[in-house]
C-alpha positions in Angstrom: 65.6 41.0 120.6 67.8 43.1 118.4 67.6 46.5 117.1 67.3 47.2 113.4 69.9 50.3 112.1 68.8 52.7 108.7 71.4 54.2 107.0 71.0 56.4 104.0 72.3 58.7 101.6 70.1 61.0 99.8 70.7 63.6 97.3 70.5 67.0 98.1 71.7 68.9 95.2 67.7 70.1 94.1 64.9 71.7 96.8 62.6 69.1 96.1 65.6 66.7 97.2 66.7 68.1 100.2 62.7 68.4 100.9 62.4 65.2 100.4 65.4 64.0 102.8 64.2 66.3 105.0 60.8 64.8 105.0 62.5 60.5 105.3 64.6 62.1 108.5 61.2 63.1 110.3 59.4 60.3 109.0 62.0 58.5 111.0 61.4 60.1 113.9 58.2 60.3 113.9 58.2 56.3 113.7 60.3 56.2 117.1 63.9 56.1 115.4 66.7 57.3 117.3 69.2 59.4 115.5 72.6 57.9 116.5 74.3 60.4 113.5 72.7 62.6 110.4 71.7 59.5 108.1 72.0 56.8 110.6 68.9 55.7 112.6 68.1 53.0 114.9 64.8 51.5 116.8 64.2 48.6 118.8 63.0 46.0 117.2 61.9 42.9 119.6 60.7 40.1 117.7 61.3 39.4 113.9 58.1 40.1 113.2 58.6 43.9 114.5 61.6 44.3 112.0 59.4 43.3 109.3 56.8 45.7 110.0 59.7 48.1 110.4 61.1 47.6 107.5 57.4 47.8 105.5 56.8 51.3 106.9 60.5 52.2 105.9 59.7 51.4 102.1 56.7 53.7 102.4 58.4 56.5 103.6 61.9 56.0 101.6 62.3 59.2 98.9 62.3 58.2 95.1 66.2 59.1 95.0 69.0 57.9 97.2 70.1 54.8 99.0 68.2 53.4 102.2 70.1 50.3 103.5 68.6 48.1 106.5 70.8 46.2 109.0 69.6 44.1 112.2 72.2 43.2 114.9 71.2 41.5 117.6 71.3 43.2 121.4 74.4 41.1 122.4 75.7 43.3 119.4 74.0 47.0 119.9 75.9 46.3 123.8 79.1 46.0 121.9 78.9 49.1 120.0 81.6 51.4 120.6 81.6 55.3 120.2 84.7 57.8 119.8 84.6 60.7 120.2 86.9 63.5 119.7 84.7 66.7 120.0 86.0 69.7 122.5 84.0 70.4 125.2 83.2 74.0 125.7 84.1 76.2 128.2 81.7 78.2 129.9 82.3 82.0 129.0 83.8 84.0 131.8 84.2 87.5 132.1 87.9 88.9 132.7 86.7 92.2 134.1 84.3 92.3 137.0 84.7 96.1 137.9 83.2 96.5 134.3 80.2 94.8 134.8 79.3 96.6 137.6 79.3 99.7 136.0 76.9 98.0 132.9 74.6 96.8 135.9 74.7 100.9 137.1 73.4 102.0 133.9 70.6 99.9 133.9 
């Protein structure tokens, strides 16, 4: 069992290029990829024969511009997989002035 990882990177300079992006990131979806960042995908992929098919239906969705590159790691390897990161969480808003609010909830 293993899992087989798309990256890409597509123009998007034109419309018809971002469409078209657009359009390969949906088609991923829609095939049961899971977005793990912007232009890197992943699906399970339990037997060899599975990636195959995988990577058959990748080909007829990949744009005409741009880069589509297929990797397969094993599960031993997916386990391995470490992620960082550094993102704040936010804070939930409070309001300083409660004697305020009371007087908003008056008016209405």
């Amino acid at each position: 069992m293993g899992w087989l990882i798309v990256l890409f990177d597509l123009p998007t300079d034109t419309k018809d290029e971002r469409h078209q992006a657009t359009k390969f990131r949906n088609g991923l979806l829609d095939l049961g990829y899971l977005m793990l960042q912007y232009s890197v995908y992943a699906r399970c992929a339990v037997i060899l024969d599975k990636k195959k098919g995988f990577i058959s239906d990748i080909k007829k969705i990949a744009p005409t511009t741009g880069n589509v590159q297929c990797y397969f790691i094993t599960d031993t390897q997916w386990e391995e997989c470490i992620t960082i990161s550094k993102a704040k969480e936010k804070k939930a808003r409070q309001i300083d002035n409660k004697d305020n609010i009371s007087e908003q909830l008056q008016f209405w």
